[in-house]
C-alpha distance (Angstrom), angle and dihedral (degrees) to the residues before:
residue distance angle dihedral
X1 . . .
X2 3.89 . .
X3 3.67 94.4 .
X4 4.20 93.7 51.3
X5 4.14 84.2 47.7
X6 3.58 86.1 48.2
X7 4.01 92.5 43.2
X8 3.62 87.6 54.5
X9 3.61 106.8 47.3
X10 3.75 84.0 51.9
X11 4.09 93.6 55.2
X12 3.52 87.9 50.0
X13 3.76 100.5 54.8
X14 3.77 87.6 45.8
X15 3.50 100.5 45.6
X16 4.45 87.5 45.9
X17 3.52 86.1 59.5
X18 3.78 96.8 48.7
X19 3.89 83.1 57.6
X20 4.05 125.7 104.0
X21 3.48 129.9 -179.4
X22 4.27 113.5 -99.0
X23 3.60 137.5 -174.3
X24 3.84 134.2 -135.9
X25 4.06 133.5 168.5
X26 3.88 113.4 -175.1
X27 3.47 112.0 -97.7
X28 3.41 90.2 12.6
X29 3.95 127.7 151.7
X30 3.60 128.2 -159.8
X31 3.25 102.7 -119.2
X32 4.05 88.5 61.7
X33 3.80 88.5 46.4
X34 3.58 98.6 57.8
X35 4.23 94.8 36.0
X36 3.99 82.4 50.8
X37 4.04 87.9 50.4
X38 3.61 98.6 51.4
X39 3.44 90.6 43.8
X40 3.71 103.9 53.3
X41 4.36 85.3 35.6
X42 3.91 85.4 54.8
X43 4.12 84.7 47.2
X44 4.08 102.3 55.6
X45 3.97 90.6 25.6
X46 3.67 116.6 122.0
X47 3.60 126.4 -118.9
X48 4.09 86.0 -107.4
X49 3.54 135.7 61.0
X50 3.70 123.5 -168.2
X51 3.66 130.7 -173.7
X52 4.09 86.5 -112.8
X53 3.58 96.1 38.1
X54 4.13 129.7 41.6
X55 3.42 89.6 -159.7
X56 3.70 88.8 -123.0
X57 4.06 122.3 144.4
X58 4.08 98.3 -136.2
X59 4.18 91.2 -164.7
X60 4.04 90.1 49.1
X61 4.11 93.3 35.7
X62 4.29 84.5 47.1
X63 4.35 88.9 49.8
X64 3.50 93.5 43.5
X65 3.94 97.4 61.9
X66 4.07 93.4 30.9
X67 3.98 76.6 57.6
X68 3.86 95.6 55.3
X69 4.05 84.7 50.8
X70 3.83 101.0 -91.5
X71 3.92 118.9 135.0
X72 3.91 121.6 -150.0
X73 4.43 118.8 -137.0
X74 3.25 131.6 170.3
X75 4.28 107.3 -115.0
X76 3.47 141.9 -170.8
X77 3.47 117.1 -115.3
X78 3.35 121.8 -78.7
X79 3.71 93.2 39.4
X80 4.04 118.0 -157.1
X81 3.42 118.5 -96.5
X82 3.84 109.3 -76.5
X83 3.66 99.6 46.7
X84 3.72 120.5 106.3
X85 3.66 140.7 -158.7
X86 3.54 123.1 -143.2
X87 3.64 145.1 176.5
X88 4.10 96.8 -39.1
């Protein structure tokens, strides 16, 4: 009994860090996903970029596209079709 409890605290943590965050919006295609990411990145982006730093507000960026109707969860990798990564 210990050793399955153990077994699955263990698949857990591996599969959480196998995880990424993804994108959908019903109906949604990817080509709209990724013309509504640039657009809302080039929207809260600041005026520099830096090779550390994309210059990219994550909380605005993350409003933006929940605004336009998409919703953000964590996935495991490879996501189904219909989920999207963006700028993470």
């Amino acid at each position: 009994m210990r050793s399955r409890l153990l077994a699955l605290v263990l698949i857990g943590a591996v599969s959480s860090g196998c995880a990424k965050y993804y994108w959908s919006r019903p109906g949604g295609t990817a080509e709209e996903f990724y013309r509504d990411s640039q657009e809302c990145a080039r929207k809260v982006s600041a005026p520099t970029v830096t090779a550390v730093d994309i210059g990219v507000d994550q909380q605005a960026y993350r409003r933006c596209l929940r605004e336009r109707g998409y919703v953000r969860e964590k996935k495991l990798e490879p996501a189904a079709p219909g989920w999207y990564r963006g700028i993470e």
